[in-house]
N, C-alpha and C positions, 0 to 999 in steps of 0.2 A: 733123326732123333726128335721128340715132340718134346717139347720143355710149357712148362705154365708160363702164361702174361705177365705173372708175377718176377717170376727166374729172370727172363725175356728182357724184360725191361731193365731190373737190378744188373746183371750181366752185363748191356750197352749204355747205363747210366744214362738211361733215359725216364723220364715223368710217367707212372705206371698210366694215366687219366689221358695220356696226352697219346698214349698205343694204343690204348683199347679205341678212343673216337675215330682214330688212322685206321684201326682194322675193320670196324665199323664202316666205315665210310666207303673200303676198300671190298666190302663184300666176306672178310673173312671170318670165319664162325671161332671164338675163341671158350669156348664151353669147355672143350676137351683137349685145352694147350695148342700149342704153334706146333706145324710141322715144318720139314725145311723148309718147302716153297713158300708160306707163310712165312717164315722170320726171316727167307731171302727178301721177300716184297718189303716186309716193314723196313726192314733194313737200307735197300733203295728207297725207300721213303723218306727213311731221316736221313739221307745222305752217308751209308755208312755200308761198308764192304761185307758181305759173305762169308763166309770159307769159302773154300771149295770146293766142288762134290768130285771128285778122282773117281775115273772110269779104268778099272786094273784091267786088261785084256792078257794073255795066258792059251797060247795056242788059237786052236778054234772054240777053247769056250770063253764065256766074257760074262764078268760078275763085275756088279757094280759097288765100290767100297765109299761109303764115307769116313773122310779123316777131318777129326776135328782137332783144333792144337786145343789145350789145355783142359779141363772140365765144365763141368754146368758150376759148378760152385768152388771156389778157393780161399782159402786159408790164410793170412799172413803174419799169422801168430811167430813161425818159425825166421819170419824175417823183422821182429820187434826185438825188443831188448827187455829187460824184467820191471821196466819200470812202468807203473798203472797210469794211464790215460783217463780220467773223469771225462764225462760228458755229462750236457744235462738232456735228462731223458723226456722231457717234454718244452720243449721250448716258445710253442705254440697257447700252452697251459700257463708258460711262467710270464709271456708277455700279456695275454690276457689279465690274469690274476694278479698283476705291478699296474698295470693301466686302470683297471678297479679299485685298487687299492689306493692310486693315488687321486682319481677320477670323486672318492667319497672326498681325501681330504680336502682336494679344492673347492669341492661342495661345502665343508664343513668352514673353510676358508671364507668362501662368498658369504655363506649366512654370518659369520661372525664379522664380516665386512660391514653387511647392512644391518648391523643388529650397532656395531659402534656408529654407524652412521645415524641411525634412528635417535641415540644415548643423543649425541651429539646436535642433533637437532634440536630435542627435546631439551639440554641444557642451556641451547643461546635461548630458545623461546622464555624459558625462567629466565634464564636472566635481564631477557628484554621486560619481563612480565614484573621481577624483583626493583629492575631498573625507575620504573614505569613508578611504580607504588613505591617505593625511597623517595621519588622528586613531586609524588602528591604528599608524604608526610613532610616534608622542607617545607615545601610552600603551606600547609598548615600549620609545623611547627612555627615559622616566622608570623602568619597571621595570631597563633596564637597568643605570641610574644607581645608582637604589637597593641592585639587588644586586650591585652590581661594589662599591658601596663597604661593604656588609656584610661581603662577601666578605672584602675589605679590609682590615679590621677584625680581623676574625677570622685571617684570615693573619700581619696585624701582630701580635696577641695568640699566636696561635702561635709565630710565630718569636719573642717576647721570652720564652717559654715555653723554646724549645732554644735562645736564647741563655744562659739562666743553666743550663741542663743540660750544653751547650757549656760553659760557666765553672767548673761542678761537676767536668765528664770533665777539665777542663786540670789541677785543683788535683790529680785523684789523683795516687797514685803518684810524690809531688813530697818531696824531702825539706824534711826542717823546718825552715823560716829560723831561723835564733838569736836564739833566746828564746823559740822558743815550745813551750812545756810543754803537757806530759799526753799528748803524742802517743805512741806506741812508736816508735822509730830504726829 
């Protein structure tokens, strides 16, 4: 009986990719399905028994029968219970499609990594920069303190200077209260 590479394989739970290279390799044409001596060879190839081919003899004639146990394909509906088995129907799809999907957010992860890292960079430099310019206006505010009150000072000391020159210019030119001597009239 000639069954597809396909059958063949599913049948002995074997890797379809993994017969065809063995038949391949073995000289066998799989275009047109295994025949027995074919899927006896594969067979001894993965390590895995035949049936057997049964020779009936019957007098002097002799016809040759194959017996095979069970079919090309079987059923196990009839030995399940009513209750529904989920599968997922691409699993090759769902691990690709969870690994992209997480593969963005780690992406999306690292950029908002270096994106706070950058923030962060950027606010010690201000503040080194804020720092910087606070301890130049201290040291002016104190210089300015300093010399606004020298200044100060010295202004104050000025002007009590042209207060009594102001009090000297008022007395000229004043005549001389009564009594007081040695002046000229």
């Amino acid at each position: 009986m000639t069954i597809s590479l396909h059958a063949f394989a599913k049948q002995h739970n074997l890797p379809k990719s993994s017969v065809h290279s063995r038949a391949q390799a073995l000289g066998i044409n799989t275009s047109n399905g295994l025949d027995y001596e074919a899927q006896t060879l594969l067979l001894q190839e993965f390590g895995k028994a035949a049936a057997p081919q049964v020779i009936v003899e019957q007098g002097n004639h002799q016809s040759a029968l194959t017996l095979h146990v069970g079919q090309a394909a079987a059923s196990l509906e009839q030995f399940r219970t009513d209750r529904t088995r989920l599968a997922l129907t691409n699993p090759r799809e769902f691990v690709s499609g969870l690994t992209g999907f997480l593969d963005q957010i780690e992406q999306g992860m690292e950029q908002a990594e270096a994106q706070q890292e950058q923030e962060l960079l950027q606010v010690r430099q201000i503040k080194r920069q804020s720092q910087k310019r606070i301890e130049q206006f201290r040291r002016r505010a104190d210089e300015y303190r300093i010399k606004t009150d020298l200044l100060a000072h010295i202004q104050n000391a000025e002007l009590d200077d042209l207060q009594d020159l102001a009090a000297e210019a008022n007395t000229l030119g004043k005549p001389d209260a009564p009594g007081a001597a040695g002046l000229p009239g």
